[in-house]
N, C-alpha and C positions, 0 to 999 in steps of 0.2 A: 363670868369672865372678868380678868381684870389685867391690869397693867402699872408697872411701873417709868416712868419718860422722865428724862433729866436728872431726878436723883434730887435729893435732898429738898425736896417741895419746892421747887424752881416750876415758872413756868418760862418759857422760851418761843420766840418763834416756831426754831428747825423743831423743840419736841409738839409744839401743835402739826405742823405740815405732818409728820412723823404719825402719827395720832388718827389726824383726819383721813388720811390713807389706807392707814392700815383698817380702822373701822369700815370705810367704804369695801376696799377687799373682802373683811369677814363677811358683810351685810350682804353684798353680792355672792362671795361662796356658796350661804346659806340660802339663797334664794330671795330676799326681802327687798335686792335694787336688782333692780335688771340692768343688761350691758356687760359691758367685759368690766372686770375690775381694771383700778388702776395699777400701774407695775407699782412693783415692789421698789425704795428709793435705792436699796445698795443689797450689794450680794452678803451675803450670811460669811463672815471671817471666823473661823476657828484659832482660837487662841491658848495660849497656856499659861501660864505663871511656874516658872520653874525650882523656885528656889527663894531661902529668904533675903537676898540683897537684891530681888523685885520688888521690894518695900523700901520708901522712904518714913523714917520718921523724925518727930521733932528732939530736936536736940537739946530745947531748954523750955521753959514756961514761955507766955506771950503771946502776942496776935500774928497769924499767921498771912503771910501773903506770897500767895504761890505765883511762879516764874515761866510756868509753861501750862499749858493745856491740854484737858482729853483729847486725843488722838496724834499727841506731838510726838515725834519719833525721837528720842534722844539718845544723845551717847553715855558712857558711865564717866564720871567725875563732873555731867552737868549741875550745876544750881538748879536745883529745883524749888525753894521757897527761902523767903526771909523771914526770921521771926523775933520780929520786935519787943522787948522787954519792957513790959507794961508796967514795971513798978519801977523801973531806971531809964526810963525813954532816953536819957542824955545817952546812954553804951549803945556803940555799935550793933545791928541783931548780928545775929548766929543764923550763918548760912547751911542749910539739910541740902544735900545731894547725891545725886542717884548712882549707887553701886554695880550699875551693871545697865549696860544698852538696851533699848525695848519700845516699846509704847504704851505710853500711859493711857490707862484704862480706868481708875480710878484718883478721885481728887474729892480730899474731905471736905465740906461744906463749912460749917462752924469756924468762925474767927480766930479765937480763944484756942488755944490750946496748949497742954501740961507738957513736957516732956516726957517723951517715949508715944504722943499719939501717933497713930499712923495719917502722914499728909497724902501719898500717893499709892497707887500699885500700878507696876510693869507688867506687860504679857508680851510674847513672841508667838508668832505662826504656829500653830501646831506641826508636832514633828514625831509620830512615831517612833 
């Protein structure tokens, strides 16, 4: 059994509670703690990614610093990251923002980054 919590070998708080929870649950399912488990922390969201302008990415070489966070709801023409030009620090960065309304679901780790990396992904509720 494994797991992946936070992403990009972070560790966090919310993904220890997150962690410790959920292992209790399994431990208890299977029989190994006794008692009720503990509840689950949030209901299970179904999501989608519809299309490619639910992608943000960089627009020029440099260090990336992103504007919004996992599970921020935003609109299309938000700023989503600045990305500072690491061999020109005196130029203005180049602003990446998001083409279509959503919530961010993914945010790349890694500092550094080339142009064309992908900094974010957008999903919507799922919708048959």
């Amino acid at each position: 059994m494994s797991t992946e919590l936070a992403g990009g070998g972070q560790v966090t708080p919310a993904a220890l509670r997150i962690l410790e929870a959920g292992l209790r649950r399994v431990l208890t399912l299977v029989g190994a703690l006794g008692g009720e488990p503990p509840p689950a922390a949030a209901l299970t969201r179904i999501m989608q990614v519809r299309g490619p302008d639910y992608y943000v990415y960089a627009p020029d070489p440099g260090l990336f610093e992103p504007l919004v966070e996992l599970g921020d709801e935003i609109n299309a023409g938000t700023p989503a990251a600045l990305i500072h030009p690491h061999d020109t620090p005196w130029r203005a960065p180049a602003t990446a923002a998001f083409g279509h309304a959503g919530t961010v679901i993914c945010k790349r780790v890694p500092g550094r980054v080339e142009r064309g990396d992908c900094l974010f992904h957008l999903a919507d509720d799922f919708a048959p």
